[in-house]
Each structure stands twice: as structure tokens, then as C-alpha cells.
C-alpha positions as CSV (number, residue, x, y, z in Angstrom):
1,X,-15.6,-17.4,-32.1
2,X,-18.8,-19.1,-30.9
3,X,-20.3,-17.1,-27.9
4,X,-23.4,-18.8,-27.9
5,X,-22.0,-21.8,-25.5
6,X,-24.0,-21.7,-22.1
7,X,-21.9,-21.3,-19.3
8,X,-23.1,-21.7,-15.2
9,X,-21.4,-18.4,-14.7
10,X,-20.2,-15.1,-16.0
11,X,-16.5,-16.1,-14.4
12,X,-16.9,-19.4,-16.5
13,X,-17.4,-17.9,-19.6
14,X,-14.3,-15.4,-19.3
15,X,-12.3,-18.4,-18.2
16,X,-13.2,-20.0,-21.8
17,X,-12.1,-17.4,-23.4
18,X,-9.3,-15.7,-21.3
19,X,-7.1,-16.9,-23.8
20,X,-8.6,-15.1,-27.1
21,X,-9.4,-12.4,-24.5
22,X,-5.3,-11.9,-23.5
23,X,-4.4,-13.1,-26.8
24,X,-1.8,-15.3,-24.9
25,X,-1.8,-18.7,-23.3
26,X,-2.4,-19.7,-20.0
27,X,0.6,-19.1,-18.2
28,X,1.3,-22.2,-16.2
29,X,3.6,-22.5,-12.7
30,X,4.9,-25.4,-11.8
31,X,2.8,-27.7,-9.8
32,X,5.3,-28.8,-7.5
33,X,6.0,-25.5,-5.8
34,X,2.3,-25.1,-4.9
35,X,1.9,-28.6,-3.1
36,X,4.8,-28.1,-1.6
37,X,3.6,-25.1,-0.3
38,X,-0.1,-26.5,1.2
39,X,0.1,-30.1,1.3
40,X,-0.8,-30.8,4.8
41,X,-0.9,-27.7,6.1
42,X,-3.2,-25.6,7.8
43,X,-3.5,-22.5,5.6
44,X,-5.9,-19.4,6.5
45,X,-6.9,-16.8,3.8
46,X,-8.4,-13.3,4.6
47,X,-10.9,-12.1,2.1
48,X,-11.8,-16.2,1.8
49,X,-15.1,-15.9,0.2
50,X,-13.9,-13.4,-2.1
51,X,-12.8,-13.7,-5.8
52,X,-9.1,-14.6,-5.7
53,X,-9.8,-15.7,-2.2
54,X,-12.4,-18.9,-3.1
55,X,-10.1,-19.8,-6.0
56,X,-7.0,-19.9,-3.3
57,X,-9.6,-21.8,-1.5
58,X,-10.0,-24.2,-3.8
59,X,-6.2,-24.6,-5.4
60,X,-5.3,-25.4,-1.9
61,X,-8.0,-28.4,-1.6
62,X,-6.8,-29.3,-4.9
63,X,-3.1,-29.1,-4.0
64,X,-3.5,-31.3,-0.4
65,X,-3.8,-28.4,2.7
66,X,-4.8,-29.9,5.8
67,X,-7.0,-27.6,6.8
68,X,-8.4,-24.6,5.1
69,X,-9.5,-21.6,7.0
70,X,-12.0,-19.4,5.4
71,X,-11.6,-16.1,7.1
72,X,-14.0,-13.2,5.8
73,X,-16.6,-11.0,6.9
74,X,-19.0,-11.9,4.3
75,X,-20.6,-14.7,5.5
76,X,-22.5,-15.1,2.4
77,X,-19.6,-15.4,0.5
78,X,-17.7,-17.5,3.1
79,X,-20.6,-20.0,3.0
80,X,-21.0,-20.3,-0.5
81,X,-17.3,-21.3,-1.1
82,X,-17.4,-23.4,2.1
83,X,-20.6,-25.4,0.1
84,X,-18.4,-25.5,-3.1
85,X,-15.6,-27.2,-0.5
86,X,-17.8,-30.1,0.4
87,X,-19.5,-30.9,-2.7
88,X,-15.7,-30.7,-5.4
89,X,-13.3,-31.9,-2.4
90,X,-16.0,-33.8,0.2
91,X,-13.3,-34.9,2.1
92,X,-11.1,-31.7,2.9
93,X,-11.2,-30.2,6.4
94,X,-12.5,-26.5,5.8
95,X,-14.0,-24.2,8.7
96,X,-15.5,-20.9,8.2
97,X,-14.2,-18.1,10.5
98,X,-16.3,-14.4,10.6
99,X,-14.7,-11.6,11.1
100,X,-12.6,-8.1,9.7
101,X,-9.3,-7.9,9.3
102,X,-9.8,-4.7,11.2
103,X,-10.0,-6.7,14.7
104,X,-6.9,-7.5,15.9
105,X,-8.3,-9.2,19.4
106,X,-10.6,-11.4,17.2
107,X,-7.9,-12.2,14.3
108,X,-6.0,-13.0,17.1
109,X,-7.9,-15.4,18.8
110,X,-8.8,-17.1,15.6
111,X,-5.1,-17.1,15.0
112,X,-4.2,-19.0,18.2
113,X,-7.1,-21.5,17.6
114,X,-6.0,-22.4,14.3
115,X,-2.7,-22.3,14.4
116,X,-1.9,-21.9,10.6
117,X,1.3,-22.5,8.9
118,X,0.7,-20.3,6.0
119,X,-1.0,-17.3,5.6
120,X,-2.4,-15.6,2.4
121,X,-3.5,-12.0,3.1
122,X,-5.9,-11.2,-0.1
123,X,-8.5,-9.1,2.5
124,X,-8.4,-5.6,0.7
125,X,-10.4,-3.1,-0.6
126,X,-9.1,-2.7,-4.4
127,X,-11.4,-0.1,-6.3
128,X,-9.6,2.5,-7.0
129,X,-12.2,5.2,-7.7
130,X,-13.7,4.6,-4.5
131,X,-10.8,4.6,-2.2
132,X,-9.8,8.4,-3.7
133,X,-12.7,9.3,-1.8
134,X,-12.4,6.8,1.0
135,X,-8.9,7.7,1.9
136,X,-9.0,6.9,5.8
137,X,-11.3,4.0,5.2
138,X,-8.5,2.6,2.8
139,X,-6.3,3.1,5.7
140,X,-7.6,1.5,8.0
141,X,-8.8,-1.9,6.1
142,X,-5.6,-2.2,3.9
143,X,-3.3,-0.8,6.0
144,X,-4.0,-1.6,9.7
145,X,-5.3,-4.9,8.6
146,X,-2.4,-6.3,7.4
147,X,-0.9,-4.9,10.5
148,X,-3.4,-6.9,12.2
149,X,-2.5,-10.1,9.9
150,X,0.4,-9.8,10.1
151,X,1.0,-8.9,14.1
152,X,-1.3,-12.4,14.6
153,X,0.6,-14.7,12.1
154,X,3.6,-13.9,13.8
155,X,2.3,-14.2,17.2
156,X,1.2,-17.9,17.0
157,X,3.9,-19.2,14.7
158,X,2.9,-19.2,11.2
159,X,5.5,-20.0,8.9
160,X,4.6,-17.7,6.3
161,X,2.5,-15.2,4.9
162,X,1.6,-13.7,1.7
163,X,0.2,-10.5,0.9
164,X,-2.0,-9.7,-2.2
165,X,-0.6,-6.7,-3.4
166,X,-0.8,-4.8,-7.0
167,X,0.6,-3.0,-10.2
168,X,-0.9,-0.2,-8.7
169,X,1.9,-0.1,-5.5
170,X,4.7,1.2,-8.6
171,X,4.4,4.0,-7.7
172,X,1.7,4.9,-7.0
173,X,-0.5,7.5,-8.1
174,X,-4.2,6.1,-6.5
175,X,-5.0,6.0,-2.4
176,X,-5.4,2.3,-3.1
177,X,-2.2,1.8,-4.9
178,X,-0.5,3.5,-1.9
179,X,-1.8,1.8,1.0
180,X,-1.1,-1.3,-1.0
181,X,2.9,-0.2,-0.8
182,X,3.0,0.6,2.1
183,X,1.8,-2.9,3.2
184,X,4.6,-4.3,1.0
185,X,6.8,-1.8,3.4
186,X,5.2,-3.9,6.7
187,X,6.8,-7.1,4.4
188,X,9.7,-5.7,4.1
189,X,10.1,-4.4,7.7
190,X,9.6,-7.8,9.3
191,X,13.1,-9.2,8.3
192,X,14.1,-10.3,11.4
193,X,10.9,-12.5,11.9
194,X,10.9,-16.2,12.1
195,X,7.8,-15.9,9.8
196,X,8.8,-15.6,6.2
197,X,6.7,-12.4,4.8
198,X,6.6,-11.9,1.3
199,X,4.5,-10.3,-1.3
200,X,2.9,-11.0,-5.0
201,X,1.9,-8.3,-7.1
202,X,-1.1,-8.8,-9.5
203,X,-1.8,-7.0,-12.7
204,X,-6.1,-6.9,-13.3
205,X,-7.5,-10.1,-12.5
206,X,-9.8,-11.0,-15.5
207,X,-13.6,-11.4,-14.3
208,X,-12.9,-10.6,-10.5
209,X,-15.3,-8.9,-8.4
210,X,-15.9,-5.4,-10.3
211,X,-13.3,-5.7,-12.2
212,X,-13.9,-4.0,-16.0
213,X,-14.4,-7.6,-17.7
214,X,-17.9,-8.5,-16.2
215,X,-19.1,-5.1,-16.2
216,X,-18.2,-4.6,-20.0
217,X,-20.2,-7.9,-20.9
218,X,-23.2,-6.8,-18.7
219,X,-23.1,-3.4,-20.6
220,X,-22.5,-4.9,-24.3
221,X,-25.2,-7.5,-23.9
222,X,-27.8,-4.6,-22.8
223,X,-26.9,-2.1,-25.2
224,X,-25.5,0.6,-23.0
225,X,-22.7,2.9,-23.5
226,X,-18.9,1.5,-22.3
227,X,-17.3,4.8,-21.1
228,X,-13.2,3.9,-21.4
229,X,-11.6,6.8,-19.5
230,X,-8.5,7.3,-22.6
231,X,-8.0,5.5,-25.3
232,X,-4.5,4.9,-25.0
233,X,-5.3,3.3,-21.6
234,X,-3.4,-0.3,-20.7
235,X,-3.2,-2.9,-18.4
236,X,-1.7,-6.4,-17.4
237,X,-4.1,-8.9,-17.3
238,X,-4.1,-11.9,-15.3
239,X,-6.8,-15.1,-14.8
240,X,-8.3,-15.3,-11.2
241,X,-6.5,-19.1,-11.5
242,X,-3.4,-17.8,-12.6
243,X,-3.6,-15.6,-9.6
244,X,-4.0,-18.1,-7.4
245,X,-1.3,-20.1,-8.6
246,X,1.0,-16.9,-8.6
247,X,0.4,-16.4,-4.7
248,X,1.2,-20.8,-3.8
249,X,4.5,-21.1,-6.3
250,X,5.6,-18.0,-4.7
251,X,5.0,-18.7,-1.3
252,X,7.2,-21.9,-1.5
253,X,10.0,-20.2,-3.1
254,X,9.8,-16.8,-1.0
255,X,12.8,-15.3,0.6
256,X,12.0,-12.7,3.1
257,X,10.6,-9.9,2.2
258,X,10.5,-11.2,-1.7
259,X,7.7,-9.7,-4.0
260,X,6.6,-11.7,-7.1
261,X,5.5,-10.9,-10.2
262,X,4.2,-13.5,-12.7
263,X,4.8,-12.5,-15.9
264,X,1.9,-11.7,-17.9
265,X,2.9,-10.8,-21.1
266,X,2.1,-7.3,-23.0
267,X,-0.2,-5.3,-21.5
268,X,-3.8,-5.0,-23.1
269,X,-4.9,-1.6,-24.3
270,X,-8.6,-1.7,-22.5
271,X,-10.2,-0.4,-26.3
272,X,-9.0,-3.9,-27.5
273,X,-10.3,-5.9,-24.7
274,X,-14.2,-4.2,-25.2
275,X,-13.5,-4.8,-29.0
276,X,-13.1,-8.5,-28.2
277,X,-15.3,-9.3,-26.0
278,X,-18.1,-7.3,-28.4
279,X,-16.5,-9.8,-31.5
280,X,-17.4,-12.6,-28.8
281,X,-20.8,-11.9,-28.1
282,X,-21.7,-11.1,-31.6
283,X,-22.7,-7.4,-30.5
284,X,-20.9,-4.0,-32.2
285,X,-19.9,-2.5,-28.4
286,X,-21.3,0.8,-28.1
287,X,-17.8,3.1,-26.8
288,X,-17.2,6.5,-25.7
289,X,-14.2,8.1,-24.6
290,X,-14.1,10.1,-21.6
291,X,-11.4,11.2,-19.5
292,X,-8.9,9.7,-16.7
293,X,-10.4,9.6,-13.4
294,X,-8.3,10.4,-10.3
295,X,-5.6,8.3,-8.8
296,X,-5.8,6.6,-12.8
297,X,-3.0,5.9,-15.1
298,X,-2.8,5.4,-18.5
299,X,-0.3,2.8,-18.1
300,X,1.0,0.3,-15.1
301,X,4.5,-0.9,-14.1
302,X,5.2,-4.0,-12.5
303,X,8.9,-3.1,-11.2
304,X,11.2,-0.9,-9.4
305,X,14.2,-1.4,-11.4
306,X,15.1,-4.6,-13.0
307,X,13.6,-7.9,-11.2
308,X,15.5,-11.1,-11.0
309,X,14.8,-14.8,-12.2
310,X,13.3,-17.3,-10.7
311,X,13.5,-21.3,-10.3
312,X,10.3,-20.9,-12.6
313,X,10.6,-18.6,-15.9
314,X,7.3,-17.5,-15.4
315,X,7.8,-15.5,-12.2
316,X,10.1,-12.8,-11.4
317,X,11.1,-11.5,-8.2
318,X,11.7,-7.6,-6.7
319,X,13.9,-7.4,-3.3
320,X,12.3,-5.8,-1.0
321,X,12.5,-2.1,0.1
322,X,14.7,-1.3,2.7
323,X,12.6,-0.7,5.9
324,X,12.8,-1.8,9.4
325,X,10.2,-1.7,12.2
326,X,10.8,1.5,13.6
327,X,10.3,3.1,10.1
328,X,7.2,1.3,9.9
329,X,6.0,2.2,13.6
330,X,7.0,6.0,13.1
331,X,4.6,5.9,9.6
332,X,2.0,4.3,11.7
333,X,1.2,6.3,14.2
334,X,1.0,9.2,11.6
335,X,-1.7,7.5,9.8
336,X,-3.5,6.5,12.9
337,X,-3.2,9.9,13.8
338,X,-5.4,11.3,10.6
339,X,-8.4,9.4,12.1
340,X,-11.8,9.3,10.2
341,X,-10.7,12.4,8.2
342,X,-10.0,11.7,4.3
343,X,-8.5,14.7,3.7
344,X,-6.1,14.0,6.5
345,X,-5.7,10.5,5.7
346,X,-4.6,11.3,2.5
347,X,-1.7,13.3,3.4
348,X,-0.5,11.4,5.7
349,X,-0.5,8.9,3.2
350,X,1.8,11.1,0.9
351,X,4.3,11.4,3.4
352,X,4.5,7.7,4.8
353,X,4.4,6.4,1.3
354,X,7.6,7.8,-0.4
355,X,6.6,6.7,-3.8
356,X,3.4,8.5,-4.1
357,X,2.8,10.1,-6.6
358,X,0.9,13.5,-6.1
359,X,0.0,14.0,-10.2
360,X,-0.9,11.3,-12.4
361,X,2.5,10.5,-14.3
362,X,2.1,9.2,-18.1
């Protein structure tokens, strides 16, 4: 392996070498789907400027949307892929629009100015660690937000919408990897909408925002200690463009409530990955072994039960849970009711989210 190429970026480099990385190919949906899923259309993403959320950005461009909105509340981000817009697609319509997911009256005015015809929800906060001790914050941006999202795109027509969700919603046994089922719950509840809500569920995302890739190179390069919680720890790996193709193949071939699943291959035992990117870099990775943090598995499923084909063999589907609005209401104003209190938060969680899992299960 040469890792002495010079790449622009750290996110370039793993791209390179996702492949030795995974020890698989590229896993490739078909093309079709996704332009039939954007071409034209005006299609609004939360989280925008984030990691999955500029590659969406720019898979749509690629793919023919309309218009693209950027919808974030990092305007640093939101500008930055907004400038990468107009200098690889200079003629594609693309507005930046500021603001949290957390604001329904704004999401909602944005909503009715835009108009979009598809939706992708990738907004979220995803750190796991952190949310355990975040638990109403969690809440409120994962949970409410997608209420918000959701309440808006059905409000002013969208045709669908597609929420980012995770491995980590089987159940779950992390704060984050709860709220994230319960939002496929609010997708599952809105059956009866004329807005086609549906779901994709994404094992790590290699080279992501604070994801363990970028943060293992960072360490190996300076010498420092990797601390890997167990060593018989796993996980499903997935490339930030093979996420983004997940969430526009899916969204053409979505039936209500649908969640999909691309499949990934074996899961990588995080030891290996460190080993490899250290053989990459042509540095022995300095490794210790500590212990399983909370809400942390040693192992992910993608499934409840056995999932069904697809048109494409490279994504699987899950029917939804069985929920309806009511459910979803009732469960609602329990959370809202734990307020700014963690502790609180976090209980309510456990009893809105049937799945959760109050000891890590191995």
C-alpha cells in the first residue's frame, strides 16, 4: 500500500482507500433509482452542510434536482458546500436556508417557501457518548425535530421524506440509538399521509464528522495512544457516498413507512480497522484496550427479524413497526414532559421506546 499520495483532504484519502479499509468493494446502487428520485425536483436536506448532508448535496446536483435546499444551522458549513455547488455544478439552483430543526414556525415557513418535493432528514446529533449524558438535549434535537420535519413536509405537500436513521435503533441500548427509533416510530405512524415517509438505516459512515476513522489517523500520525473500548468490538461500515446513494435509491423505491438497509457486508472488528490504517500510513499504531463505554455494544444489528429483497440486491428492506398517531402523540407528550432534566429524559425515553435496552446486551 502507498500512503505517501497527497490528498486535498483527510475524507479524500479514506475514500482512496475505503476499499482496502472495508476489505470489500464499493457497493454500487443503481443509478436509475436515484435520478428518478431528484431529477427536477426541489429537494431540501436538514443537516445540509454536514457530512452525509453535503454529499447528498452534491449526488443530487449530480443526479438533476431542480433545486437544492441547504437547510442547517451551521452557516459555516452551509456556505462552504453552497461554494463547492457553484464551482463542480455552476449551473444548479442551490439556496442556503439557516436555521434548527428545533423551530417548527421557522421550518415551516422555509417549508412553504420552498415547496420541496422530497425531503431528506439527516439533521441529528449522532455521538453516542455524548448523548448518554445529554439525554433531554437528544430529545429534543432528534426527536422533536423530526417531529418538526416531518409536521412541515407534510403541511406543504412534499412527496416524500427520508429519515437518516442507524444500526444503533436495533435495539437499542445508547440514548442516541433510542431517539433514533423512535423517529423511525414517527415514520411508521404517518401511514395515512399523502407524504411517503420512509427510513434508511446506516451502519458507521467511514470518515464522517467524528466518526473513529479520522480520529484514529490523527492519533497514529502523532504518536498517541488509540484507546479501543474491547477488543472483540465490531461494526458495519459504510462510505459517506455509499450513504448518500443509500438514502436517493431508497427514496424512489420507498413504500410507506419502509426502512432500508444497504448491505454492507461483514462487519469490521474496530482492532482490524486501526491495524490497517497503521499498515497504510507506514506507522506501528500504538493500541490499548480499555473497557465499553455506556450506551456501547460490542456488536450492531441491522434487523428486526428477517428483511426482504429489493428491486436492487444491494438493499434490503424492514416493514415498519406498527404505530399510529395517537401512540406517537401519547409518547410525545411524555417526553416533552421530562423537560431540561436528563435524568428524566432518559426514562421517559425507556418507556416510549419499547426496544430499549436498559443493560448493554452482548
Amino acid at each position: 500500500m502507498n500512503a505517501q499520495t497527497e490528498f486535498t483532504t483527510v475524507s479524500e484519502w479514506i475514500e482512496q482507500n475505503a476499499a482496502y479499509l472495508l476489505g470489500r468493494g464499493e457497493r454500487c446502487v443503481p443509478d436509475e433509482a436515484s435520478t428518478s428520485a431528484v431529477r427536477g425536483k426541489t429537494v431540501l436536506i436538514t443537516g445540509g452542510g454536514g457530512s452525509i448532508g453535503s454529499e447528498l448535496c452534491m449526488q443530487c446536483a449530480a443526479f438533476g434536482a431542480g433545486k437544492i435546499i441547504i437547510l442547517d444551522v451551521n452557516e459555516n458549513n452551509a456556505f462552504a458546500i453552497r461554494e463547492r455547488l457553484a464551482a463542480d455544478h455552476p449551473g444548479q439552483c442551490a439556496q442556503v436556508e439557516i436555521a434548527s430543526v428545533r423551530d417548527a414556525g421557522r421550518l415551516r415557513r422555509i417549508f412553504a417557501k420552498h415547496r420541496p418535493a422530497l425531503v431528506i432528514h439527516a439533521a441529528a446529533h449522532k455521538h453516542v457518548p455524548l448523548m448518554e449524558t445529554a439525554a433531554a438535549e437528544a430529545v429534543k434535537n432528534n426527536i422533536f425535530g423530526t417531529v418538526n420535519a416531518a409536521d412541515a413536509a407534510e403541511e406543504w405537500g412534499a412527496e416524500g421524506f427520508v429519515l437518516i436513521s442507524t444500526d444503533k435503533a436495533v435495539m437499542p441500548t445508547s440514548v442516541m440509538g433510542a431517539t433514533k427509533r423512535f423517529c423511525e416510530y414517527i415514520m411508521a405512524s404517518r401511514a395515512d399521509s399523502p407524504t411517503k415517509f420512509s427510513a434508511v438505516r446506516f451502519g458507521n459512515v467511514l470518515g464522517s464528522a467524528g466518526s473513529v476513522v479520522p480520529s484514529f489517523i490523527r492519533a497514529i500520525k502523532h504518536g498517541e495512544v488509540i484507546r479501543i473500548t474491547d477488543a472483540r468490538v465490531e461494526r458495519y461500515f459504510m462510505t459517506i457516498p455509499e450513504a448518500a446513494r443509500l438514502v436517493l435509491c431508497a427514496s424512489a423505491m420507498a413504500e410507506q413507512g419502509d426502512i432500508h438497509v444497504l448491505d454492507m457486508g461483514e462487519p469490521i472488528p474496530i482492532l482490524t480497522l486501526a491495524e490497517r490504517l497503521g499498515e497504510l500510513l507506514g506507522i506501528s499504531p500504538r493500541i490499548e484496550i480499555t473497557a465499553l463505554r455506556p450506551g456501547e455494544k460490542l456488536r450492531e444489528k441491522l434487523f428486526y427479524g428477517d428483511p426482504a429483497a429489493t428491486d436492487s440486491p444491494l438493499i434490503l428492506r424492514e416493514r415498519p413497526p406498527v404505530m399510529n398517531r395517537t401512540g406517537i402523540a401519547d409518547r410525545l407528550r411524555l417526553l416533552a414532559d421530562a423537560g431540561d432534566d436528563d435524568d428524566a429524559a432518559m426514562a421517559a425515553l425507556r418507556e416510549a421506546v419499547t426496544e430499549y435496552q436498559k443493560e448493554v446486551l452482548q
